[in-house]
C-alpha positions as CSV (number, residue, x, y, z in Angstrom):
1,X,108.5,141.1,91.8
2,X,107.0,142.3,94.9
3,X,108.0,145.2,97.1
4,X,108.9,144.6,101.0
5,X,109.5,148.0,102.9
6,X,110.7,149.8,99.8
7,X,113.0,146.8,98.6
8,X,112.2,144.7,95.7
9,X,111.7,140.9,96.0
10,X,111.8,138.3,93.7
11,X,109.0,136.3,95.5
12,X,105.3,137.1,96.7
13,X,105.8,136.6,101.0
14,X,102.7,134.5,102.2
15,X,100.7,135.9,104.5
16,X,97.4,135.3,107.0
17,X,94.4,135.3,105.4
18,X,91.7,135.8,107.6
19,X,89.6,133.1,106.0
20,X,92.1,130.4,106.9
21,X,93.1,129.1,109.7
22,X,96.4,128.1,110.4
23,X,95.7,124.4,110.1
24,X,93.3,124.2,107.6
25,X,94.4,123.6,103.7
26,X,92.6,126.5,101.4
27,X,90.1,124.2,99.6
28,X,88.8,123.3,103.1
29,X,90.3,119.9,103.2
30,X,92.1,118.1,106.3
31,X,94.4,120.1,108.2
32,X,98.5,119.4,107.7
33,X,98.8,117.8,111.1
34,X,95.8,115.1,111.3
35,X,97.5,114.1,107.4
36,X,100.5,114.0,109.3
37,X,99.1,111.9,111.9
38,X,97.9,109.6,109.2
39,X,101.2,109.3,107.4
40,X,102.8,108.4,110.5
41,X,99.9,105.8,111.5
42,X,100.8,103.5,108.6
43,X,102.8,100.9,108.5
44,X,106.7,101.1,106.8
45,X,108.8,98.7,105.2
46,X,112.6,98.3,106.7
47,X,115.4,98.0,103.9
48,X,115.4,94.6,104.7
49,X,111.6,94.1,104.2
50,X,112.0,95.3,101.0
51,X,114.9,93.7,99.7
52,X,113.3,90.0,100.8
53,X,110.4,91.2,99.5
54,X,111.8,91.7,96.0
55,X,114.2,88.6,96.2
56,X,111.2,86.3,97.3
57,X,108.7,87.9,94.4
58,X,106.5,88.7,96.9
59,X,103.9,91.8,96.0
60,X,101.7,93.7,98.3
61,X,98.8,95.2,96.8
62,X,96.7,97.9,98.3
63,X,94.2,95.4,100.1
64,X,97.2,93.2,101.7
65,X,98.8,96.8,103.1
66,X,95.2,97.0,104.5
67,X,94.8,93.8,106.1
68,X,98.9,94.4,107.1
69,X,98.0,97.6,109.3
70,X,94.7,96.0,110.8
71,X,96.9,93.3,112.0
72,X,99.2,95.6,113.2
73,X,96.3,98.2,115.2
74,X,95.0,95.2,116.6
75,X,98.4,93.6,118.1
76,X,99.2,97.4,119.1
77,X,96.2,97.2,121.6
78,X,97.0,94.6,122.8
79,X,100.2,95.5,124.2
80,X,103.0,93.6,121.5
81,X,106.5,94.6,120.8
82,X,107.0,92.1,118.0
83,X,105.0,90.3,116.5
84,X,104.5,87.6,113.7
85,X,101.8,88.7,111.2
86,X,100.3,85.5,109.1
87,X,98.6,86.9,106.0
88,X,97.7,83.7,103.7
89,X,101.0,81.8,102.6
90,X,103.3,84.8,104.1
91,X,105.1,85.3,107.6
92,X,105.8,89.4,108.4
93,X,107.6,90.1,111.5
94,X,106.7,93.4,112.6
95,X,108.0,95.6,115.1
96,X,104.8,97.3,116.4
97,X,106.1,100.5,118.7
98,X,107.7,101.5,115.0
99,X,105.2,100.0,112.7
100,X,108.0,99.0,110.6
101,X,107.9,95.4,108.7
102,X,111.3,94.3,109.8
103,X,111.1,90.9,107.0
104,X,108.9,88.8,104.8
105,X,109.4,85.5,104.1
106,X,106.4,82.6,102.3
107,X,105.5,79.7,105.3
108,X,107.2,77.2,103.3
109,X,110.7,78.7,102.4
110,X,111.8,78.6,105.9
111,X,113.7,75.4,106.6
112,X,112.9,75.2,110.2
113,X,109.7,77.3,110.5
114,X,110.9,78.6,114.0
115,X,110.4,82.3,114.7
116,X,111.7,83.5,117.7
117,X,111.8,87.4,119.6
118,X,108.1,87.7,118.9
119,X,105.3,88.2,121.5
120,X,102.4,87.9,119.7
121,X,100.8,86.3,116.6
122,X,98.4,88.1,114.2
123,X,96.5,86.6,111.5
124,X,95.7,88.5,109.2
């Protein structure tokens, strides 16, 4: 236990070291706010997106979430709102201001093949 002002606690209070900053990590890593920044750079899945996902046996492996978030950096400087994002045999429609994949479907499932509310077009 430590002590506070006389009183015993059952927990050790942090305080500021002197050879940390404030934003730095102790083993000298990134700072909690550029992760943060990082975190909040990639791209999420709605509920949606991940339910067809599942119900379409479509998996995502760590280089598709890559070429996903290119697509999605790219159509972000160009100015799009929604967009369609063509990655080999799959159609993601992506809402770019949120970086959210809103659903997922293979090119050939869709009867009609007719996407509409979308500004833009990546291929990924």
């Amino acid at each position: 236990m430590a002590e506070i002002n006389g009183i015993s606690v059952p927990f050790i209070p942090i305080t500021h070291s002197n050879d940390l900053t404030a934003n730095k990590v102790q083993n000298g890593s990134e700072s909690f706010s550029s992760i943060f920044e990082q975190e909040l750079d990639k791209v999420k899945f709605s509920n949606h997106a991940l339910k067809r996902l599942e119900s379409r046996n479509i998996q995502l492996g760590d280089q598709d979430l890559n070429k996903i978030q290119d697509a999605v950096n790219k159509a972000e400087q160009k100015g799009s709102k929604d967009s369609l994002v063509m990655m080999n045999d799959t159609a993601f429609i992506v809402n770019i201001p949120n970086r959210t994949v809103v659903t997922a479907m293979p090119v050939g499932e869709s009867n009609e093949n007719v996407f509409t509310n979308i500004d833009s077009v990546v291929f990924a």
